[in-house]
C-alpha positions as CSV (number, residue, x, y, z in Angstrom):
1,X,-56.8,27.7,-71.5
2,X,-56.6,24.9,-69.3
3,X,-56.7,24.9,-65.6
4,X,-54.6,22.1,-63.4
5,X,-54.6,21.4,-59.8
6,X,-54.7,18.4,-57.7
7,X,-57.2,16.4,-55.6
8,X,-55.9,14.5,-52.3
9,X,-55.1,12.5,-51.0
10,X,-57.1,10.0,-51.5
11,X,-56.7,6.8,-48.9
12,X,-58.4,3.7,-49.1
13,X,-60.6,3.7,-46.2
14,X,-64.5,4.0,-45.8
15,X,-65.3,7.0,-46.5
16,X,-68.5,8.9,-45.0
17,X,-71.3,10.6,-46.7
18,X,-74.9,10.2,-48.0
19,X,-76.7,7.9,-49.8
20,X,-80.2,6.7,-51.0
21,X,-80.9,4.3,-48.2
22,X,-84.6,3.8,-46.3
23,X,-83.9,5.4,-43.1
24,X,-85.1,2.1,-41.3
25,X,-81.7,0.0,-43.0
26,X,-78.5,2.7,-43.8
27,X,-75.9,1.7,-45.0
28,X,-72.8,0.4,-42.4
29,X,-69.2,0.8,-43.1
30,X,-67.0,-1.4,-41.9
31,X,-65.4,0.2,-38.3
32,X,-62.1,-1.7,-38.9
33,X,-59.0,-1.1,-41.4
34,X,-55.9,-0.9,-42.2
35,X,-54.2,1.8,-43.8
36,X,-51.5,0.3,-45.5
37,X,-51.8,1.3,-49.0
38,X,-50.8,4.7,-49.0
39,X,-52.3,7.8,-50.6
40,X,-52.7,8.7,-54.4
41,X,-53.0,12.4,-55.4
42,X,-55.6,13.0,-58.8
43,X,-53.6,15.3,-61.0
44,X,-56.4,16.9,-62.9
45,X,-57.0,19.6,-65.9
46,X,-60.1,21.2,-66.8
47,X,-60.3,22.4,-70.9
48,X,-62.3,25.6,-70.0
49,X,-62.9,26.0,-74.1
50,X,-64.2,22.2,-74.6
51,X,-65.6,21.6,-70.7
52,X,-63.5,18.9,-70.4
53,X,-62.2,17.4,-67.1
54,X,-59.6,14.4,-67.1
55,X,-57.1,13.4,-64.0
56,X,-54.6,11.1,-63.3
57,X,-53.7,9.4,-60.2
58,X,-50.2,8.9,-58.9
59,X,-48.9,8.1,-55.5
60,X,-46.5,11.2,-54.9
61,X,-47.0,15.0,-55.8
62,X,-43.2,16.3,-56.5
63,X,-42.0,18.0,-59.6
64,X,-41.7,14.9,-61.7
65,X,-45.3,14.4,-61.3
66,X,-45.9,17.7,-61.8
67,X,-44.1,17.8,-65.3
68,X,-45.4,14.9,-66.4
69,X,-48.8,15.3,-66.4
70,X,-48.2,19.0,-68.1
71,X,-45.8,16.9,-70.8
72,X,-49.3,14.4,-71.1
73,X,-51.3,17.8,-71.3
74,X,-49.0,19.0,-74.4
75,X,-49.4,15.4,-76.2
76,X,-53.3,16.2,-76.0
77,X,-52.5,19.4,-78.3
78,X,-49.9,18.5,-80.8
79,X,-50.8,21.2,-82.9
80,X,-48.0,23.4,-81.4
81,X,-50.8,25.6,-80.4
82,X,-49.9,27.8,-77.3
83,X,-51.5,26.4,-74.2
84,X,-52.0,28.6,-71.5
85,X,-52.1,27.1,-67.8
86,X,-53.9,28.1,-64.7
87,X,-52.4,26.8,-61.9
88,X,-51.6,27.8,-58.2
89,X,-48.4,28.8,-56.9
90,X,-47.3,25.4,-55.1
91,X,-43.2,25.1,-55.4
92,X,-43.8,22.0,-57.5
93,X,-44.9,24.1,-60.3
94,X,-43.1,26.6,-60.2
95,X,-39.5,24.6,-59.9
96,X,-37.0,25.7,-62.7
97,X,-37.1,22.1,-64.5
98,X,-41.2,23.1,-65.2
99,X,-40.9,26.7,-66.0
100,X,-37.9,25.8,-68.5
101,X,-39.9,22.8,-70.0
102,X,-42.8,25.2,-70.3
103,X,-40.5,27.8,-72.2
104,X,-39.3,25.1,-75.2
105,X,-43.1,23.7,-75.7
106,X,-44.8,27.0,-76.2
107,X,-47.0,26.7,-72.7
108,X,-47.3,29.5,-70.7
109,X,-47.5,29.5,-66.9
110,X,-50.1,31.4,-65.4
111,X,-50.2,31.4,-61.4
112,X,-53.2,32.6,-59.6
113,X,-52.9,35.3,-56.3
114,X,-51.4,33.6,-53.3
115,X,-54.0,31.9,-51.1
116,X,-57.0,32.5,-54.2
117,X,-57.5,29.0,-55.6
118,X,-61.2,30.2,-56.2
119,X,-59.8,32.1,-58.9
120,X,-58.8,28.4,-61.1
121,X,-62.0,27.3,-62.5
122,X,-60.9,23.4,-61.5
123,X,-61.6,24.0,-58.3
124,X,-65.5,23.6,-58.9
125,X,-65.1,20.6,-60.3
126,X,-63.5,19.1,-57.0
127,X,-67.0,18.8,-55.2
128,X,-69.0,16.7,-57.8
129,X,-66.1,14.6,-58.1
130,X,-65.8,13.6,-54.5
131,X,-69.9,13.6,-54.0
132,X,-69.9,11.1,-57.2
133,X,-66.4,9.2,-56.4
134,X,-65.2,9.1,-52.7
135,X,-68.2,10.3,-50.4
136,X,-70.2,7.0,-48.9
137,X,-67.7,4.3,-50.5
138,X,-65.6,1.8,-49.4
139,X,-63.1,0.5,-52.2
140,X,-61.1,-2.4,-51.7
141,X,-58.1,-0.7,-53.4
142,X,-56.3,2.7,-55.0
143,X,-56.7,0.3,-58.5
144,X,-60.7,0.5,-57.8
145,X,-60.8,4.3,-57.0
146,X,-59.2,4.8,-60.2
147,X,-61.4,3.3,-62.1
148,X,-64.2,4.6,-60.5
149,X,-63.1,8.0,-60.9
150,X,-62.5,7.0,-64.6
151,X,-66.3,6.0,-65.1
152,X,-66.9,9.3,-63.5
153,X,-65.1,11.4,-65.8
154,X,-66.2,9.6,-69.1
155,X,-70.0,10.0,-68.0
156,X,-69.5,13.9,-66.5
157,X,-67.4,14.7,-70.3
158,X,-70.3,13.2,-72.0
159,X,-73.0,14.8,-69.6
160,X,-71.5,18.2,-68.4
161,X,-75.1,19.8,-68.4
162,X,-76.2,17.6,-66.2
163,X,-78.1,19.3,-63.2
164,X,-76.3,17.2,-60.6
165,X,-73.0,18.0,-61.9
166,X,-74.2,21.6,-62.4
167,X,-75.5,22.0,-58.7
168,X,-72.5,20.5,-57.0
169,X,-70.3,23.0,-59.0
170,X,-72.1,26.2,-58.4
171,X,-72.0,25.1,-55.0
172,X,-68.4,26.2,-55.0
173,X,-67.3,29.7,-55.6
174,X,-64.9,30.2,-58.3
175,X,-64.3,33.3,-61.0
């Protein structure tokens, strides 16, 4: 069972938050910028069995996004295995090109309630992400946030019992 959803978007601006700073010197964003590179959306998936979490930036969220990251998803299983996901009802995913795809590659589609994204497990995994990744930064680019987020990921799959990972996610109330 595997659980998609996605995060954003994500701008390249400062971005507020907390930090380990002596109250006498905290940190200063910069007060001017431009917002002229757009917005990326993380496509990400959660492997409830394994407790893994991976993503993948892209700049739009239509349904050729959509059905490519589920296509990547199925490439991750090539055992022909049937793959069920957990996703929530947004008309990208449930466009005809997806469910059909779906049909011929032995995934099945399975939407949560209408206005219940507590009930997809990914959504707990939202919070550390943004405390670890985009709270109190200021990247340069979208090509540094993704990298960042990358480091992220690779440390939190390694480390998932972490207490910081485990305290931001029970923070959030999911099934």
């Amino acid at each position: 069972m595997i659980c998609i959803d996605e995060f954003g978007p994500v701008e390249v601006r400062p971005q507020a938050g907390s930090a380990w700073a002596p109250s006498t010197k905290p940190i200063r964003h910069r007060a001017t910028y431009r917002r002229t590179q757009g917005v990326r959306h993380f496509f990400a998936a959660y492997d409830v069995y394994d407790d893994k979490l991976w993503m993948r930036p892209k700049p739009r969220k239509r349904t050729r996004e959509a059905l490519a990251f589920i296509q990547s998803i199925r490439r991750r299983y090539p055992d022909g295995r049937r793959i069920y996901l957990v996703l929530d009802n947004l008309s990208t995913h449930r466009h005809a090109s997806v469910r059909e795809w779906c049909r011929g590659n032995r995934i099945t589609l399975v939407f949560t309630a209408t206005n219940a994204s507590w009930m997809n497990r990914i959504e707990c995994h939202f919070a550390p992400f943004r405390k670890f990744v985009i709270d109190n930064s200021d990247y340069h680019n979208h090509r540094e946030i993704a990298k960042a987020a990358q480091d992220y990921l690779r440390w939190r799959n390694r480390n998932a019992q972490d207490k910081k990972i485990l305290k931001e996610q029970n923070s959030i109330r999911t099934l």
